[in-house]
C-alpha positions in Angstrom: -32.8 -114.1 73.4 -31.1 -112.1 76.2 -28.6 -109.6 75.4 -26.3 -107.9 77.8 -25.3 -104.4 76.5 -21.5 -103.4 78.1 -21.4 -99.9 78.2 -17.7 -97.7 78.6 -17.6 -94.0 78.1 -14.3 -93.5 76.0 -15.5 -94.3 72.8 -18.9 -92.6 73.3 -20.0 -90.2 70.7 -18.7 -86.6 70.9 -15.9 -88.0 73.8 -12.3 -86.7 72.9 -10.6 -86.0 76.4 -10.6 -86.4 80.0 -12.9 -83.4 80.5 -15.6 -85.7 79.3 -14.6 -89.1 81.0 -14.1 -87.8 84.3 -16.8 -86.7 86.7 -14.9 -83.5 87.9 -14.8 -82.6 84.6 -16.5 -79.7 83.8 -17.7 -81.8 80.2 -18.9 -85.2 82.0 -22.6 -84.2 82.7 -22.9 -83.5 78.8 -21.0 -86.6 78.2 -23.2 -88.6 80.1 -26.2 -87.4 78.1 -24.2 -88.2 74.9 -23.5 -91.6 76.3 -27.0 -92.8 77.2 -28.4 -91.9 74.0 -25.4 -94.2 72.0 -27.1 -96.7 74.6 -30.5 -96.1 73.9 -29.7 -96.0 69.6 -28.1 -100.1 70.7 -30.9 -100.4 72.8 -33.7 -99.9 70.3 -31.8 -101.3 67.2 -31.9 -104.8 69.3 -35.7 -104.2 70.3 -36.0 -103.6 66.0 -35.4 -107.4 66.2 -37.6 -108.8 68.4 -35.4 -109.2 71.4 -37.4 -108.3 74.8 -34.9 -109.2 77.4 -31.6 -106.4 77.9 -29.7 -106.0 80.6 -27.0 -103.0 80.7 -24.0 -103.1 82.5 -22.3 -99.6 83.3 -18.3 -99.9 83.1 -16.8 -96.9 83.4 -15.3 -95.4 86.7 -17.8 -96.0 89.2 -20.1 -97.3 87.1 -22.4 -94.5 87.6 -22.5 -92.5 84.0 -25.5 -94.1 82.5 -28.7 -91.8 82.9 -31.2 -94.1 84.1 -34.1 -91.8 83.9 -33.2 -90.8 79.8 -32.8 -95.1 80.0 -35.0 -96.9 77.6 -37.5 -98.2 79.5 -37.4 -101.6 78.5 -34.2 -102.4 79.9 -32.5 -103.0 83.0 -29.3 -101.4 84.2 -26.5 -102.6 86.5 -24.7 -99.9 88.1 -22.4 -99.5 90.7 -19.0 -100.6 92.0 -17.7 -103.1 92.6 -19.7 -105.9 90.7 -18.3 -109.3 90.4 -17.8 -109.4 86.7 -17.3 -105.3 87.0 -18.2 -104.6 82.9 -19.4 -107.6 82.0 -21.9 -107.9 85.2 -24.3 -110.6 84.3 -22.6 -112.3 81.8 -22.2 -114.8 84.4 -26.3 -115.8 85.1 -26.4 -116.6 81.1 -27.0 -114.0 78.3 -26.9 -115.1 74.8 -24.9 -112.4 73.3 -23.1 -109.2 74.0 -22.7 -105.7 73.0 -19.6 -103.2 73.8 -21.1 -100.1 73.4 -18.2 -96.5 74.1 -15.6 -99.2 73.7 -12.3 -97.4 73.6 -8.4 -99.4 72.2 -5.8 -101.0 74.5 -2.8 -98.8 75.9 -0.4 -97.6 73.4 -2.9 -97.7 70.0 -1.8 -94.9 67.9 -4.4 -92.2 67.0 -7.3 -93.4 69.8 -9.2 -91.7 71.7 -7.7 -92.1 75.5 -6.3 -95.2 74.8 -6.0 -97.5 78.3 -6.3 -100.6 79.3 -8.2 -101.0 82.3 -6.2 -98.4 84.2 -4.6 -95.2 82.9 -2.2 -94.9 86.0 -1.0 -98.7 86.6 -1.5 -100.8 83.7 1.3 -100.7 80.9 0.6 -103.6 79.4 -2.4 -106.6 79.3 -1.1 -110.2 78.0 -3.6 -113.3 77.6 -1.9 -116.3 76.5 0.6 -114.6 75.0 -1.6 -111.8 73.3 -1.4 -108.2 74.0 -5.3 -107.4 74.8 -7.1 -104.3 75.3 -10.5 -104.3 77.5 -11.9 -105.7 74.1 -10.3 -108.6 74.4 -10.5 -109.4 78.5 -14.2 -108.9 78.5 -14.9 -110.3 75.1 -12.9 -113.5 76.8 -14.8 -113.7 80.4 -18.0 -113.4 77.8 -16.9 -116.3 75.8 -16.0 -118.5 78.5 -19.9 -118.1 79.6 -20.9 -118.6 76.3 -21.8 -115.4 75.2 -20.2 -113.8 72.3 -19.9 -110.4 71.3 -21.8 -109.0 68.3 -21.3 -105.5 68.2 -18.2 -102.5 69.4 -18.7 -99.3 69.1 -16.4 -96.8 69.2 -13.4 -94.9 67.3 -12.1 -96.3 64.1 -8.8 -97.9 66.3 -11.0 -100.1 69.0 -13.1 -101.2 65.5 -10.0 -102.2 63.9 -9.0 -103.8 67.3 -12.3 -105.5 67.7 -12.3 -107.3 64.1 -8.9 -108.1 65.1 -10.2 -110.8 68.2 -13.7 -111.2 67.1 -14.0 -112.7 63.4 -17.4 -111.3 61.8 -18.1 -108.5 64.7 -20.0 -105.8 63.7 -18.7 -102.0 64.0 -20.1 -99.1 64.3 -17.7 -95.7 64.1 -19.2 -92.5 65.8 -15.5 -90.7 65.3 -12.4 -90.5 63.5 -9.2 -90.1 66.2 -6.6 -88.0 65.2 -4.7 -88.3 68.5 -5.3 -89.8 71.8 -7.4 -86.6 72.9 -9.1 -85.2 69.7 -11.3 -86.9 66.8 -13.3 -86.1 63.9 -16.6 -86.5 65.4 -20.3 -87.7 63.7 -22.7 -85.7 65.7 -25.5 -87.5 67.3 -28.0 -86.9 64.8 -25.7 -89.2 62.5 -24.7 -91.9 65.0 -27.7 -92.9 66.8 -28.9 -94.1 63.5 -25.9 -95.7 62.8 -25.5 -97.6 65.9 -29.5 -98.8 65.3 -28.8 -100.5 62.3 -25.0 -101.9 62.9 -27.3 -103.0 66.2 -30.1 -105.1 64.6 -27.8 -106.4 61.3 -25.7 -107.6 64.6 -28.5 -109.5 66.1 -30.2 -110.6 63.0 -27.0 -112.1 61.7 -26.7 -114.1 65.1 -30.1 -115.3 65.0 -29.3 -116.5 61.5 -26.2 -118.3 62.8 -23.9 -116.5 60.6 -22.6 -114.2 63.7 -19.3 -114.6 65.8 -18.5 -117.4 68.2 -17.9 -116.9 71.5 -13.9 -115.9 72.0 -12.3 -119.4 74.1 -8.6 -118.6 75.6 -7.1 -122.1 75.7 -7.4 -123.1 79.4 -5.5 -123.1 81.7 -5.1 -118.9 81.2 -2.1 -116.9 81.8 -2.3 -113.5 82.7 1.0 -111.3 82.1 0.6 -107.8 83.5 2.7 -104.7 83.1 2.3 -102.1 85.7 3.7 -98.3 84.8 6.6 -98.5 87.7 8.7 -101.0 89.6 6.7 -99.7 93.3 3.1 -100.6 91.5 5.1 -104.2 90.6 6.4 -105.3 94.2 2.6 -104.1 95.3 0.9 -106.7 92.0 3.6 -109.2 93.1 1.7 -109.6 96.4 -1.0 -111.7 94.8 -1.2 -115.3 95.2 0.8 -117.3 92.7 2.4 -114.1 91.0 5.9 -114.4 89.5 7.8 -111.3 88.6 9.3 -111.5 85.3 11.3 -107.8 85.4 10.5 -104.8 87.3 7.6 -104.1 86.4 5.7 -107.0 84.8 4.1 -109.4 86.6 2.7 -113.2 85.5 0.0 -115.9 87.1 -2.1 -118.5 85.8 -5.8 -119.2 86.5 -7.7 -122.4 86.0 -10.6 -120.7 83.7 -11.0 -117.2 81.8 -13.3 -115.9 84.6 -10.8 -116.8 87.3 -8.3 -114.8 85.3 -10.3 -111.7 85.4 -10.9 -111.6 89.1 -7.0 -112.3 89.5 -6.4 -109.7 87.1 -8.8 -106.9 88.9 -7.2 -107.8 92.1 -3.4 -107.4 90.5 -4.1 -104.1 89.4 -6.1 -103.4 93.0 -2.7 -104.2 94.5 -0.9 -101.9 92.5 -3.0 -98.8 93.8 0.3 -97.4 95.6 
């Protein structure tokens, strides 16, 4: 079985604020520590299983938060920006499930840790098909449409709720308790490495068993509505081939296929960098 472990760093353990998500922050290098070990705690509740092929995919930022040398050793980790498939990298060459590990909920969740969807500065608002979607939901799609489907979030207790929301039987594991979108009731690592072990192998065992989740399958073709935080960031998105503007600041395409969408998507929001 290969599994390809997604890795954000909102949802970490110990994570409450930009302090910790940011590299200038005087909190990231800590974070980063606290991050890789949520990893590792995924890594070697999979490994409990029998699985021998992992591949991580670092998604936050630059894609540069992961500590390879505190890695475990029997994994492999994609880093760097800009990746095709960006936090999903890989899910492309054919993995048989997925895990979102620091996952964090879409834009405008109340009580959720730094709650964003994709972009904290330009995106208001994500649309598949008609469904508001968080980061969850896009890469959980671009997943399914390769076949893969995701197993296991972790997170706060909003981006669990969210996850079980678009991904029937997922498993959750919840390393803090938000409050607000920059503070939490936090489990300290002691307490959520184990945690995130054993959500990790029920995860895998119940997929082996056939009793997991199905891949998530947007009815093709997929549209793609996008609201962007000001009208300036819009007539930028607009740019994009086969864009429609709805109102000042939302945009709208179609794609042919889910993966299409997310590179159309990416690209929107690129525009929108004013």
């Amino acid at each position: 079985m290969k599994l390809l472990i997604s890795v954000d760093m909102e949802g970490a353990t110990g994570v409450v604020c930009m302090d910790h998500t940011d590299p200038q922050g005087p909190d990231y290098q800590r974070a980063r520590h606290l991050l890789t070990a949520d990893v590792n705690a995924a890594i070697e509740g999979a490994l409990d299983t029998g699985i021998d092929d992992i591949q991580v995919s670092d998604g936050h930022w630059n894609s540069g938060n992961v500590l390879i040398e505190e890695l475990h050793r029997k994994v492999r980790l994609n880093t760097g920006t800009s990746s095709p498939f960006s936090m999903v990298q890989k899910a492309q060459d054919g993995v048989d499930a997925v895990f979102f590990i620091g996952y964090h909920a879409m834009v405008g969740t109340l009580n959720a840790v730094l709650d964003h969807t994709w972009s904290m500065s330009r995106v208001a608002n994500l649309w598949i098909n008609g469904r508001l979607s968080g980061e969850t939901g896009l890469n959980g799609s671009v997943c399914g449409a390769f076949g893969a489907p995701v197993l296991l979030v972790t997170g706060d207790q909003a981006v669990a709720a969210e996850a079980k929301e678009w991904i029937e039987g997922v498993e959750t594991t919840v390393v803090k308790i938000a409050a607000g979108r920059v503070n939490a009731q936090c489990l300290p690592p002691e307490v959520t490495g184990p945690l995130i072990r054993e959500t990790a192998a029920r995860a895998v065992r119940k997929h082996l068993a056939g009793a997991g989740p199905k891949p998530l399958s947007p009815t093709c073709p997929v549209s793609i509505r996008l609201g962007l935080m000001n009208t300036q960031m819009a007539d930028m998105a607009s740019l994009y081939p086969g864009a429609k503007r709805l109102d000042g600041r939302t945009i709208e395409f179609e794609a042919p296929d889910m993966p299409s969408a997310y590179r159309g998507f990416r690209a929107a929001v690129n525009l929108a960098s004013v």
